[in-house]
N, C-alpha and C positions, 0 to 999 in steps of 0.2 A: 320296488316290488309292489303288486298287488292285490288284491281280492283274489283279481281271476287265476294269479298263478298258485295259492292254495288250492282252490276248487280245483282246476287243469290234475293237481296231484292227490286231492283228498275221495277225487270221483262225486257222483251227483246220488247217491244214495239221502231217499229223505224220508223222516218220518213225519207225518201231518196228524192231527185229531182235528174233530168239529167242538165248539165251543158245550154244545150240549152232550158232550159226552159226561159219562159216570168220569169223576178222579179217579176212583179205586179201578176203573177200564185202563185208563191212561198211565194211573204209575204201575199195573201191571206190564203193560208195553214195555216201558221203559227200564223194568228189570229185565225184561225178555230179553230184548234188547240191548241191554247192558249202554243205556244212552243218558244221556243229563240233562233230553232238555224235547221236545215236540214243538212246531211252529202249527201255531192254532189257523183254522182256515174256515172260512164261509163263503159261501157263493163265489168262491176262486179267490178272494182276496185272502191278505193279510190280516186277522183283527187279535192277535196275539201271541204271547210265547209261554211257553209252561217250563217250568224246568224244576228239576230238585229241591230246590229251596222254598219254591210256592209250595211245591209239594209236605215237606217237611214241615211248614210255619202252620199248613191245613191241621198237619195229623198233629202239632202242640196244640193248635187253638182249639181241638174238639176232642183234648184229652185221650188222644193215644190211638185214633181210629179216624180215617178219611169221613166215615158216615157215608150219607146220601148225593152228596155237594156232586156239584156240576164242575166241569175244567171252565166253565165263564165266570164263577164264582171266585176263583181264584190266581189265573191267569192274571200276564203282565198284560195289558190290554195296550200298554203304547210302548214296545220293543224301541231298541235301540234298531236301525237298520242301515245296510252300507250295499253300494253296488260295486260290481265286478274290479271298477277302474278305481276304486277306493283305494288308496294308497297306503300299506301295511303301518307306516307309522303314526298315519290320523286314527286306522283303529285301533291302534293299543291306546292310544289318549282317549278315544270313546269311551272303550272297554273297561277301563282303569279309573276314569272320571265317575261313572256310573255301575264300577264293581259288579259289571253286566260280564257272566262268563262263556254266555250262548248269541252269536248274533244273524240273521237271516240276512242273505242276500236276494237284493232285490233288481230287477232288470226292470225298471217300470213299476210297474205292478206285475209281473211274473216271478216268481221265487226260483232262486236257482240254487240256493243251496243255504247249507248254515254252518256259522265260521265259529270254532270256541274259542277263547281262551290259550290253551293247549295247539293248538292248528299255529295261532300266531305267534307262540313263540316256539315252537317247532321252528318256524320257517324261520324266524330272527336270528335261529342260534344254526340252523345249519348253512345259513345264508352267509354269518360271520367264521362257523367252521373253513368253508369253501375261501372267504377271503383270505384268512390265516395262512389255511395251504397255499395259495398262491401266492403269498408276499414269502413266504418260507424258501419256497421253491425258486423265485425273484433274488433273493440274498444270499441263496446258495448260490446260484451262477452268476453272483454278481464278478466281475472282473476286479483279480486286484492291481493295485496300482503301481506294482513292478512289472505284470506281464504285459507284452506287445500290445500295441494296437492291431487289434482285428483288421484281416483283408477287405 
């Protein structure tokens, strides 16, 4: 299984900020939103990720308040990143190596979407659901070995 078959099923819905945005802009989005993570963008590329926990580490280190700070100021500035044909079990090693919860996909330098955490084992565990039932289903009609041989 891969990248591309989350995305196929998560849809391409994305949120971006520019690195010079206000924090206190950005994590309001992100409650709006109800999301845990922005993929930072400049002149079309990539230059980093934001997520909850930058966010949170911001508003301890400045005693209870984002302040003035910029999303470049605290931004992961070198993401973890994976393309479409990524294959689902190198990103959980990524993911899980680097206790990275949020990851952008990349086509090149085109961004096509971002895979969390939750997406990937979504898909590990309905992926194993699906095998279940069909070894289930397999064992039920297995033939026993008093009845005839089939025509």
């Amino acid at each position: 299984m891969k990248v591309s078959d989350i995305l196929r099923v998560k849809g391409s819905t994305l949120f971006t900020v520019s690195p010079d945005t206000p924090l206190a802009q950005a994590a309001e989005t992100m409650a709006e939103r109800d999301i845990g993570s922005l993929v930072v963008m400049e002149f079309g590329d990539l230059v980093g990720m934001l997520t909850f926990r930058e966010v949170i580490q911001a508003v301890v280190g400045n005693g209870g308040s984002v302040g003035t700070r910029l999303v470049r100021s605290v931004m992961d500035d070198a993401p973890l990143t994976c393309t479409p044909e990524t294959e689902i079990d190198e990103v959980r090693r990524m993911m899980l190596g680097r206790h990275a919860r949020y990851m952008p996909v990349l086509n090149g330098k085109q961004l096509m979407g971002v895979i969390s955490f939750y997406d990937v084992a979504k898909t590990v565990v309905d992926s194993q659901d699906f095998e279940n039932r069909m070894l289930k289903a397999y064992i039920r009609d297995w033939p026993s070995e008093d009845s005839p041989p089939a025509p």
